[in-house]
C-alpha positions in Angstrom: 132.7 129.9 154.5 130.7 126.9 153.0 129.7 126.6 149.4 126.4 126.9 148.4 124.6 123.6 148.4 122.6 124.5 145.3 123.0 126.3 142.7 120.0 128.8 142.6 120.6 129.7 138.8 121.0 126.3 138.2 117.4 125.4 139.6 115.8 128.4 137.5 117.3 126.5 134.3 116.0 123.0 135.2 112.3 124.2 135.9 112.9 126.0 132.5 113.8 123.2 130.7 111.7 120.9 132.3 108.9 123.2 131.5 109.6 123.5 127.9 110.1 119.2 127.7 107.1 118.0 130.4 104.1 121.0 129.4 101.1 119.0 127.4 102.9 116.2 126.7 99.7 114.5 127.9 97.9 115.8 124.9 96.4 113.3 122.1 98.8 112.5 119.4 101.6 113.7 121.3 103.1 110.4 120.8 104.7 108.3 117.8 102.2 105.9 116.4 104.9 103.4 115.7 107.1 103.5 118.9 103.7 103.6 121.1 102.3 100.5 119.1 105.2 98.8 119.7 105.3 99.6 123.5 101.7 98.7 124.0 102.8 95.3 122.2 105.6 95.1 124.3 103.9 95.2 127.7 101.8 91.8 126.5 105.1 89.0 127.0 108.8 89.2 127.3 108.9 87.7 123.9 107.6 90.8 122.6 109.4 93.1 125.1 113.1 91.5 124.6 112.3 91.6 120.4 110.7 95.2 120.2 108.0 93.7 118.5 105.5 96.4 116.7 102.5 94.3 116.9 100.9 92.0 120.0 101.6 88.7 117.8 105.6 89.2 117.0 104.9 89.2 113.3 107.7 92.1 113.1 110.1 94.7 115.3 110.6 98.2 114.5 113.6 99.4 112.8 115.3 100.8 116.0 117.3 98.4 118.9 115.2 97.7 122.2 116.6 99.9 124.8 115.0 102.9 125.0 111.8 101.1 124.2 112.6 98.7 127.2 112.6 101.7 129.3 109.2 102.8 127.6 107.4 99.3 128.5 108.6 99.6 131.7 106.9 103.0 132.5 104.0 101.7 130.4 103.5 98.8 132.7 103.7 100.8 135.8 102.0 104.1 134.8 99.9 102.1 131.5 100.0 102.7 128.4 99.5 106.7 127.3 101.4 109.1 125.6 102.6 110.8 128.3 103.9 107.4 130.3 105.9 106.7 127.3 107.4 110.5 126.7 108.2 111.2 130.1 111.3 109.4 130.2 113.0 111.3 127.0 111.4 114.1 128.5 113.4 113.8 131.8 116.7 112.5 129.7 116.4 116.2 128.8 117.0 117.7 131.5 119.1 114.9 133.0 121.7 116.2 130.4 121.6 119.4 131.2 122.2 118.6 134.6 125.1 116.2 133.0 127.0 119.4 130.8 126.6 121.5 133.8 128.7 119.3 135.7 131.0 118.5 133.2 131.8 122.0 132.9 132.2 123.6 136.0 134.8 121.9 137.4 137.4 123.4 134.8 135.8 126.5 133.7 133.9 127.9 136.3 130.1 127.9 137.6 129.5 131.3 134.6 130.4 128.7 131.5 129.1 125.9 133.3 125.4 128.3 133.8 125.8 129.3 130.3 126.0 126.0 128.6 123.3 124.4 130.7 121.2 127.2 129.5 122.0 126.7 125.7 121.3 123.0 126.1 118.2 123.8 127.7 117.1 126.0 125.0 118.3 124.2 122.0 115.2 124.3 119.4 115.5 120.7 118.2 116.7 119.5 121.6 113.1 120.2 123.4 111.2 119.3 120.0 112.4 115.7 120.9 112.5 115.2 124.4 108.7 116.1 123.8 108.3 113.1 122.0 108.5 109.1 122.6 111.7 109.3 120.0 115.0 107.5 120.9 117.3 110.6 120.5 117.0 112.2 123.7 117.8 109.6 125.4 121.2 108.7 123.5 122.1 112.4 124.0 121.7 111.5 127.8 123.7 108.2 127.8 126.4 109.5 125.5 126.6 112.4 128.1 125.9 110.1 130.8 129.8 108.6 129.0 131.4 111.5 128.8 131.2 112.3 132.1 132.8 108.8 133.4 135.5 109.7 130.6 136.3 113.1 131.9 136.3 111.2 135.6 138.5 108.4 134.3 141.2 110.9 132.7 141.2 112.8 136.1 141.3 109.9 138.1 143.5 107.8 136.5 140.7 104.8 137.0 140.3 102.1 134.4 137.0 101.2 136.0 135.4 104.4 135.0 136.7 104.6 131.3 135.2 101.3 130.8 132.2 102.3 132.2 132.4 105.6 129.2 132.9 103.2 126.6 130.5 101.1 127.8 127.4 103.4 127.6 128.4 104.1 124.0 127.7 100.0 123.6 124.3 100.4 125.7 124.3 104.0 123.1 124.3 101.6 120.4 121.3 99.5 121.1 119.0 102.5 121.5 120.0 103.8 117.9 123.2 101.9 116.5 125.7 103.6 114.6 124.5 107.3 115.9 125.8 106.5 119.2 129.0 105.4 117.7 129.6 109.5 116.1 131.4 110.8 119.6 133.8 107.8 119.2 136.6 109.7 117.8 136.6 112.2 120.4 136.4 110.0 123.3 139.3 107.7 122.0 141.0 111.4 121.4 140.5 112.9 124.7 142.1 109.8 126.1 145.1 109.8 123.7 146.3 113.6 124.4 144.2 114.0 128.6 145.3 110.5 130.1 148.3 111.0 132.2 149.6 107.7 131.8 152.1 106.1 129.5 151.4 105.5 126.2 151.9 101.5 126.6 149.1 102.0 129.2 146.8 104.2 127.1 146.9 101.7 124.3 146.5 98.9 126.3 143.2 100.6 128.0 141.6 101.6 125.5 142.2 98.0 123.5 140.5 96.8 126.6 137.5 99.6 126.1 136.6 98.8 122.6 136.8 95.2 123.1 134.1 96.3 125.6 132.1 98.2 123.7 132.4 96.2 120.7 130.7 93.3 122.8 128.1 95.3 124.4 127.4 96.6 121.3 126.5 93.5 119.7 125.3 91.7 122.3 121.9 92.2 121.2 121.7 91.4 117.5 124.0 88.6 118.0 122.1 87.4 120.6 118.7 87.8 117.9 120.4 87.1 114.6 121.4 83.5 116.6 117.8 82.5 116.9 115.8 81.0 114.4 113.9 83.3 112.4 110.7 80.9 113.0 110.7 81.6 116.6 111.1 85.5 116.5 109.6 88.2 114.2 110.7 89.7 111.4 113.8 92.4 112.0 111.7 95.1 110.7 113.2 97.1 108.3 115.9 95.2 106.7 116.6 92.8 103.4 117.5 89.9 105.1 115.8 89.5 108.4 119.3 90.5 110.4 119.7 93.1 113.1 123.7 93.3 112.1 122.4 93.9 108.4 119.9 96.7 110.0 122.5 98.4 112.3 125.3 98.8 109.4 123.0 99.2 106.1 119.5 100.7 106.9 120.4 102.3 110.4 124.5 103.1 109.3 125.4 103.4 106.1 122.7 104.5 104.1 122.3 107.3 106.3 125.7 109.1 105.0 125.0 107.4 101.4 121.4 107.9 100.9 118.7 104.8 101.6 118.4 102.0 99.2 115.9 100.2 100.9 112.5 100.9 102.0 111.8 102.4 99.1 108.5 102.4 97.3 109.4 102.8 93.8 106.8 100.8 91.5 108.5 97.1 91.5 111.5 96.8 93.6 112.9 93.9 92.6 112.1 95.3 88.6 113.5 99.1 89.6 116.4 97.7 91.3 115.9 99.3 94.6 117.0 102.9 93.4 117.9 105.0 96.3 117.1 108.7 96.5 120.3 111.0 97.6 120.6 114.3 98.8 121.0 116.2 95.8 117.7 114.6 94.4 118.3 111.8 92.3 118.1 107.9 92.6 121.2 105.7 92.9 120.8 104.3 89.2 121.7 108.0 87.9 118.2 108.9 87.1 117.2 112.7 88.5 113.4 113.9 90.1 112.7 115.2 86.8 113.2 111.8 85.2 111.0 110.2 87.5 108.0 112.4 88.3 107.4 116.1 87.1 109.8 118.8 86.1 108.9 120.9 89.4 110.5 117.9 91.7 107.4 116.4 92.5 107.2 112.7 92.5 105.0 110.5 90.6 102.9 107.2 91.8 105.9 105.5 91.1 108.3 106.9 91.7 108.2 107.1 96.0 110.8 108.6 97.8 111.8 106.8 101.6 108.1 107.9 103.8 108.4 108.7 107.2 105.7 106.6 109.3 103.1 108.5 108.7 103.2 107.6 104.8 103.7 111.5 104.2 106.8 113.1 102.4 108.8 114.8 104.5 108.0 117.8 106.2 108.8 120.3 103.1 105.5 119.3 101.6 103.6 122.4 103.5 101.8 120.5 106.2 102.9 120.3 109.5 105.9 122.3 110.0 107.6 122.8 106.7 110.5 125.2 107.5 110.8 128.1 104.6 111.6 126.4 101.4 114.0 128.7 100.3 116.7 131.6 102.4 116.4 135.3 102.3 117.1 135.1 98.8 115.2 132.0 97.5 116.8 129.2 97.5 117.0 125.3 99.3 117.7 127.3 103.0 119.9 129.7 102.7 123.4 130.4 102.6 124.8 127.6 101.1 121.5 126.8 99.3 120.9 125.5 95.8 118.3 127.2 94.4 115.5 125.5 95.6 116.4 122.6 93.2 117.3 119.7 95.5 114.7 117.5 95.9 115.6 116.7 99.5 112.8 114.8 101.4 113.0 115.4 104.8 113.5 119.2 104.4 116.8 118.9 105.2 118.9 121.3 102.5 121.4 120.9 100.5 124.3 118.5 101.1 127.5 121.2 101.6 129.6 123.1 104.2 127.3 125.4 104.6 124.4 123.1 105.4 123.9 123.5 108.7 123.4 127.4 108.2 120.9 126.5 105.1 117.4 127.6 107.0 116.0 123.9 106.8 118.4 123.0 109.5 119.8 126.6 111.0 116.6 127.1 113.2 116.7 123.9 114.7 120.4 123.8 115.9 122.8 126.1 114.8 121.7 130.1 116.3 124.7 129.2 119.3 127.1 128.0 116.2 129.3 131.7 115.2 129.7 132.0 118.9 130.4 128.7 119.9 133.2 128.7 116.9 134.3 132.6 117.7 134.5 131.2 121.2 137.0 128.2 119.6 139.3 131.1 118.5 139.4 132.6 121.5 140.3 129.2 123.8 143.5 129.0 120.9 144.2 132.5 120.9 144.6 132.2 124.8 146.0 129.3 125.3 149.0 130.4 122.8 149.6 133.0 125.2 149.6 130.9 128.8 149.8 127.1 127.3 151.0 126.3 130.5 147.8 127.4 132.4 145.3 126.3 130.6 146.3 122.7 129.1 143.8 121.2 131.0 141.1 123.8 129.5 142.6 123.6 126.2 142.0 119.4 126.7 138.3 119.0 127.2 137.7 121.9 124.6 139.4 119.5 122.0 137.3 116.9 123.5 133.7 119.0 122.4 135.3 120.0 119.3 136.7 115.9 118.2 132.7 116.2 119.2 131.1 118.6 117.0 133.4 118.6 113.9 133.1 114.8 112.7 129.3 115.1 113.5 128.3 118.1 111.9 130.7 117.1 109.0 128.4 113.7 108.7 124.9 116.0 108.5 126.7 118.5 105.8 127.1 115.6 103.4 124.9 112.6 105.0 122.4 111.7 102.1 119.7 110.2 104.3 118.5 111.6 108.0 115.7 114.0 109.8 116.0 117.2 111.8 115.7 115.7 114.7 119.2 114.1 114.6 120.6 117.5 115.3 120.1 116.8 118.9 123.4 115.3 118.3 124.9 118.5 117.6 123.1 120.0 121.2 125.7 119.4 123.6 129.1 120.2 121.8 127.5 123.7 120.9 126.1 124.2 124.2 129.4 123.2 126.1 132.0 125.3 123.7 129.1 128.3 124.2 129.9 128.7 128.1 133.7 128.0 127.4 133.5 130.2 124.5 131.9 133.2 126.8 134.5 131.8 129.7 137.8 132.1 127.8 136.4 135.4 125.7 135.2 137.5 128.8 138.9 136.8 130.1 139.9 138.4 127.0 138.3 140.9 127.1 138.8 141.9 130.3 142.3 141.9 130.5 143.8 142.5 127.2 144.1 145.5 125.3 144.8 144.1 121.7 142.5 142.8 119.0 141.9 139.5 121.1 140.1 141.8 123.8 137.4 142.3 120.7 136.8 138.9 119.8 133.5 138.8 122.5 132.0 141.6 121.2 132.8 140.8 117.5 131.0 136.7 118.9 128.0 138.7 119.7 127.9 141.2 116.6 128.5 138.3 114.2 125.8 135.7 116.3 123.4 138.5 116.3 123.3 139.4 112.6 123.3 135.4 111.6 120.1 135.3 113.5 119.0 138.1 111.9 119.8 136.5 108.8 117.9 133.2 109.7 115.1 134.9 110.8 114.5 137.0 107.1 113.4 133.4 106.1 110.9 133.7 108.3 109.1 136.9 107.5 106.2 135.8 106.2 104.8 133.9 109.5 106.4 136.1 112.0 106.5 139.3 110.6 109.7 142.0 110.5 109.3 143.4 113.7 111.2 140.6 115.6 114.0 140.3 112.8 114.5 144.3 113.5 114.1 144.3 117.6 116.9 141.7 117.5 119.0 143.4 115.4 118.9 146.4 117.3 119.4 144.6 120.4 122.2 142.8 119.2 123.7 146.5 117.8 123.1 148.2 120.8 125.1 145.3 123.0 127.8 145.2 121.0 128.5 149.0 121.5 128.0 148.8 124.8 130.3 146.2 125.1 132.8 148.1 123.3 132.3 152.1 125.5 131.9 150.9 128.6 134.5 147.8 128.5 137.1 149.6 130.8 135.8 151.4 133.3 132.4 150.4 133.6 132.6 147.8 137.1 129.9 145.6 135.7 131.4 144.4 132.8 130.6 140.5 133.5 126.5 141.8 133.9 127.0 143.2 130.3 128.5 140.5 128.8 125.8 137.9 130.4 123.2 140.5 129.1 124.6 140.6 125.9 124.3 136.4 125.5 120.6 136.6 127.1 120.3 138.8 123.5 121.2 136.0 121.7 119.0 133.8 123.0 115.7 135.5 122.9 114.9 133.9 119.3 115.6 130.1 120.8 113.5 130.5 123.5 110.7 131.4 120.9 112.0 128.4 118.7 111.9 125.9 121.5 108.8 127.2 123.1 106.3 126.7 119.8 105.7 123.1 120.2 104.0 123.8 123.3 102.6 127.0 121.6 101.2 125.3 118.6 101.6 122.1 119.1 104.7 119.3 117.8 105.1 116.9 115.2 105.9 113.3 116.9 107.2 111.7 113.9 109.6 113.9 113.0 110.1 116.7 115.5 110.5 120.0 114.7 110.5 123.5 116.4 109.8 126.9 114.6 106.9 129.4 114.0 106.1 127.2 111.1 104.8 124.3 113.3 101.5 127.1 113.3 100.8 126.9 110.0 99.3 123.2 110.4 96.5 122.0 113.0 97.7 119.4 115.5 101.1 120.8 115.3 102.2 119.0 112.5 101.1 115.6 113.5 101.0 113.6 109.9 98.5 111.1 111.0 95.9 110.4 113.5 95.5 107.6 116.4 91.7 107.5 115.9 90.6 104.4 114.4 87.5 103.8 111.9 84.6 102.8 114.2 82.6 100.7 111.6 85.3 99.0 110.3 86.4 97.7 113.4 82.9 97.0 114.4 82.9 95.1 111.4 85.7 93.1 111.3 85.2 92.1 114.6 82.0 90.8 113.5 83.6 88.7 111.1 86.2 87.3 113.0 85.7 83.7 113.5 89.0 83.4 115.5 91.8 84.4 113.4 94.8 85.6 115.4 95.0 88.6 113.2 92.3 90.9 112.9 93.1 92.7 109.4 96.6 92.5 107.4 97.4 96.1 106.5 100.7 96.8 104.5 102.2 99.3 106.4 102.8 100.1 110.4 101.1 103.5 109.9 97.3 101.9 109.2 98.1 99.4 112.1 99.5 101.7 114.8 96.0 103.0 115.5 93.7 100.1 115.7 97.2 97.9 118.1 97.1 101.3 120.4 93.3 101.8 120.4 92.4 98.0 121.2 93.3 94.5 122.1 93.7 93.2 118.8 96.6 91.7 117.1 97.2 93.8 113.0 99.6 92.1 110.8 102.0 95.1 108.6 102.3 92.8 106.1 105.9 95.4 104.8 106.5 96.6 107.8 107.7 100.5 108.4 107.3 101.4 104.4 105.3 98.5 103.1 108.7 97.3 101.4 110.4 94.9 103.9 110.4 91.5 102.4 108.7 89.2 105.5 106.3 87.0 103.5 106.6 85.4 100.2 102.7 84.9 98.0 103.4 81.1 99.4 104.0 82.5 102.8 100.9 84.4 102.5 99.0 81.6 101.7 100.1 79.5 104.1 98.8 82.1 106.8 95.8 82.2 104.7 95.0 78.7 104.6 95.5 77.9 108.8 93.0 80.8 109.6 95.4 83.3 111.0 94.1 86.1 108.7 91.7 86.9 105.9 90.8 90.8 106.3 93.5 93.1 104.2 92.9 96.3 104.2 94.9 98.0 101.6 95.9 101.2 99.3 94.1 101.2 95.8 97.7 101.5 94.2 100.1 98.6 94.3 103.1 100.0 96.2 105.4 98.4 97.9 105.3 94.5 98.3 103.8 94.4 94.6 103.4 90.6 94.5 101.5 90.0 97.7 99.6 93.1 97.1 98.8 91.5 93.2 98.1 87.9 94.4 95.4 89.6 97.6 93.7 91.5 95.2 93.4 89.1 92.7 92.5 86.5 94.6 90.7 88.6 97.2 86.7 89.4 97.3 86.5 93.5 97.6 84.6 94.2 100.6 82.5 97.6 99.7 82.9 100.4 102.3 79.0 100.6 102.7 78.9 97.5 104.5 81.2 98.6 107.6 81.4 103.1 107.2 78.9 105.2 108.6 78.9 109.1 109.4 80.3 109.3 112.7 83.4 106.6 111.5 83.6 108.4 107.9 86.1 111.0 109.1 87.9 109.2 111.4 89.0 106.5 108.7 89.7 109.0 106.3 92.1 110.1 109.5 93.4 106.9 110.3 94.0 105.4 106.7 96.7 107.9 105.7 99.5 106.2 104.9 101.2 103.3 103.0 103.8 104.2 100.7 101.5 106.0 98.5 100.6 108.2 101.4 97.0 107.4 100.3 94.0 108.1 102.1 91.9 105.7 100.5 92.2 102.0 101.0 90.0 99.1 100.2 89.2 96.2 102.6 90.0 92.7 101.1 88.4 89.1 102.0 90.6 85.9 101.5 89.7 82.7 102.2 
């Protein structure tokens, strides 16, 4: 008898997930500002598109490597330029990897794990919130997958060709998000050390030969940039010394575990000393939030913590998707939490070993986590019992857990990262789901001792965390959910438990029992189509509601009278206006031909042009028009010397009614997050 071509379940979970990741991604704003600015740039000369270049005249990159962005350009030149040209490639990554964990797990556990974890994957919260978006994450999920799966083939095959092709795509990883890519290093160099059937002379020698690989692939790119003169490329946006290597290991690497020390908008950098704001709410040079702003956590004018692009704080400052602030029982997310004291910025929790079931992350990632690490117990439980049988299985469940331990051990303590990074998380959960439900259903079925309870006890303990999670959520859901799913969760326990022997459709149950479990994450990942996502930092959860536009911290519209204006005024500078952050430029680079200068880059802070610099610019006719915020944030000295030196161009010359609220849109931003800025003439 032939096998089935196609999977028909299969096929159901790919529309599914390509629903949830494709549906009104056309929409306005569905896009990041700064990643689409830079594509539109991009598509204008291969200088710009081999840099990254934020703006059409190179003056700076963004703060990410070029790959993803490559691809990007490339659909932006064939398709042009629009929100959904640039988002449908992440969007497709997503379901590419499930397609990838699918076939990853099959061939060892079976089509019924392989099913489940495709499904988890597909409905991971956080994992459809960004492939909705023109972010870089989904796409490093997919190549990192895209990696594992030549590892898995090159362990099985015995080929050196294919594990240098998996150590390979974590180089290409690299220069789509740098040191990210490099978190499922241990447990590829792992699964190779204890699943390679070769001698341990060879194993050595291949993966020597691997890293040596992926060590050059992986800096290929900076090296490549950091060799060219810094007069004949932009700025590396971003970082302190105008070096991609200095980007990848301080901004994009280490400051992410330690907690960022540059980019930040503090009064004076060079006179504050760059103080960087950690996890548990206070700056690198000891003082606390209290000591720098108000005794409630806020922060004072100067006193700026790190801004995301859209020059807002966060996503815990009640617009646009803040999750709860506190757990069931009031505190920074839950379990774990501590007592709503952190001042964490990116409504992220607490810093513990608990913080990934803290309900600032829990809803994005972790509702799949008790019975993913119930299902661990069960794979060790069995494989004590037949470790004959099952070393292969017992193999490449090490291989998802060297996976999901060193990076959810990174976000429990990591001072410095979004939500959204839990996408990292996605595939390790997902894939020790299905071989969770694989090894416990086994079990279950034929065992009569405590092990044969460990799938029920999975779906008792799953169910009531969810509960748990969603009593945070009361207020802008209601109780009636919270309860159903309880019950629900109840009832298949016990049903699990009577009807275990005799009952000949025991496998149905136990499938029925895990569609239980993942009622709530289809809600989760369904709401930014529901209500709309946040494309800076993406988020799922009913709270995305709460805020028009989804969440959306900015807009792409563009003042009409001031362009008008200063297009009237141009007498053929290259730039049209100097604004100090990327977040006033985005909109006017996306929305027309002309070239904006982001005279700090991302925050307003990156050190690109000295007052003599400035000048210099100044004095050849390349700019005059600076826009800026009425505070002096960020670059402090060129801000001074502009506005000192500057004629103040009043806003009745160039706003009018219909243009009013679209600058008061458009102008949020800088590090003040301001909304006001004043236009500046230099000459």
């Amino acid at each position: 008898m032939r096998n089935k071509r196609f999977d028909t379940v299969l096929i159901f979970i790919l529309l599914a997930a390509a629903f949830l990741n494709i549906y009104h991604i056309w929409q306005d704003d569905a896009a990041n500002q700064y990643y689409l600015a830079a594509v539109k740039s991009m598509t204008q000369s291969f200088h710009n598109f081999f840099y990254a270049s934020f703006d059409p005249s190179g003056f700076v990159t963004v703060d990410k490597p070029p790959v993803v962005l490559w691809i990007q350009a490339i659909f932006a030149l064939i398709f042009g330029v629009h929100t959904w040209s640039v988002i449908i490639p992440q969007a497709l990554a997503g379901v590419g990897s499930v397609i990838l964990l699918y076939r990853m797990i099959k061939p060892t556990f079976g089509i019924g794990a392989a099913r489940i974890a495709a499904l988890v994957m597909a409905l991971t919260p956080i994992a459809v919130a960004v492939s909705r978006t023109n972010n870089i994450d989904s796409m490093l999920v997919f190549t990192l997958l895209l990696g594992s799966s030549c590892l898995l083939r090159a362990v099985k095959q015995g080929k050196l060709v294919w594990l240098l092709m998996a150590f390979g795509l974590i180089g290409l990883a690299f220069n789509m998000k740098m040191m990210q890519a490099f978190m499922v290093l241990p447990a590829f160099v792992l699964f190779c050390l204890i699943a390679s059937r070769v001698s341990l002379k060879k194993k050595i020698g291949s993966l020597l030969l691997s890293l040596i690989l992926l060590t050059g692939i992986s800096l290929s790119w900076a090296v490549i940039v950091d060799s060219t003169s810094s007069s004949s490329r932009p700025y590396i946006g971003s970082s302190q010394t105008n070096s991609v290597l200095e980007l990848a290991f301080g901004y994009n690497g280490t400051e992410r575990l330690l907690g960022q020390t540059t980019g930040l908008a503090r009064g004076d950098m060079n006179a504050a000393g760059g103080g960087s704001m950690q996890s548990n709410g206070k700056f690198s040079d000891g003082t606390s939030s209290s000591e720098n702003g108000n005794s409630n956590g806020s922060i004072r004018d100067n006193a700026q913590a790190p801004q995301p692009p859209s020059g807002q704080i966060g996503t815990s400052n009640g617009r646009g998707g803040a999750p709860p602030t506190g757990g069931p029982n009031g505190g920074n997310g839950g379990p774990g939490g501590g007592g709503g004291k952190s001042i964490n910025m990116f409504g992220t929790g607490d810093a513990g070993p608990l913080r990934l079931f803290q309900s600032a992350l829990s809803g994005q990632i972790s509702w799949m986590l008790p019975f993913a690490l119930i299902g661990l117990l069960g794979v060790i439980v069995s494989w004590c019992r037949n470790r004959r049988g099952q070393a292969a299985e017992l193999k490449e469940t090490i291989f998802w857990t060297a996976w999901l331990v060193p990076v959810a051990g990174f976000f429990s303590i990591a001072g410095f990262f979004h939500q959204y990074y839990l996408i990292m998380l996605a595939p390790p959960i997902a894939a020790l789901s299905g071989i969770g439900w694989y090894t416990m259903y086994r079990l279950f079925q034929n065992n009569k001792d405590w092990a044969s309870y460990l799938l029920p006890a999975a779906v008792l303990i799953t169910a009531a965390f969810q509960v748990y999670m969603l009593s945070a959520y009361t207020s802008q859901i209601g109780n009636v959910w919270m309860y159903v799913l309880g019950l629900l969760g109840l009832g298949s326990t016990l049903v699990l438990l009577m009807l275990k022997r005799s009952h000949p459709f025991s496998k149905q149950l136990t499938i029925i029992s895990l569609c239980v479990l993942l009622l709530t994450p289809i809600y989760w990942s369904a709401t930014p189509l529901l209500y709309g996502g946040n494309s800076v930092l993406p988020e799922s959860g009913p709270q995305l509601k709460s805020s028009a536009n989804g969440g959306n911290m900015f807009s792409s519209e563009v003042d009409t009278g001031l362009l008008s204006y200063l297009r009237k005024h141009n007498t053929g500078e290259e730039y049209l206006f100097a604004a100090l952050t990327t977040v006033t430029a985005a909109p006017y680079i996306i929305n027309t031909d002309e070239s904006v200068m982001a005279l700090g880059g991302f925050n307003g802070t990156d050190p690109i042009l000295t007052v003599s610099d400035l000048k210099k610019l100044v004095k050849e006719g390349k700019v005059k028009y600076f826009l800026l915020p009425e505070k002096n944030s960020g670059n402090t000295e060129l801000i001074s010397w502009i506005k000192k030196n500057g004629q103040e161009i009043s806003s009745d010359k160039y706003s009018s009614s219909s243009s009013s609220t679209s600058s008061q849109q458009s102008m949020k931003g800088g590090p003040d997050g301001e909304s006001q800025q004043t236009l500046y003439l230099v000459e």
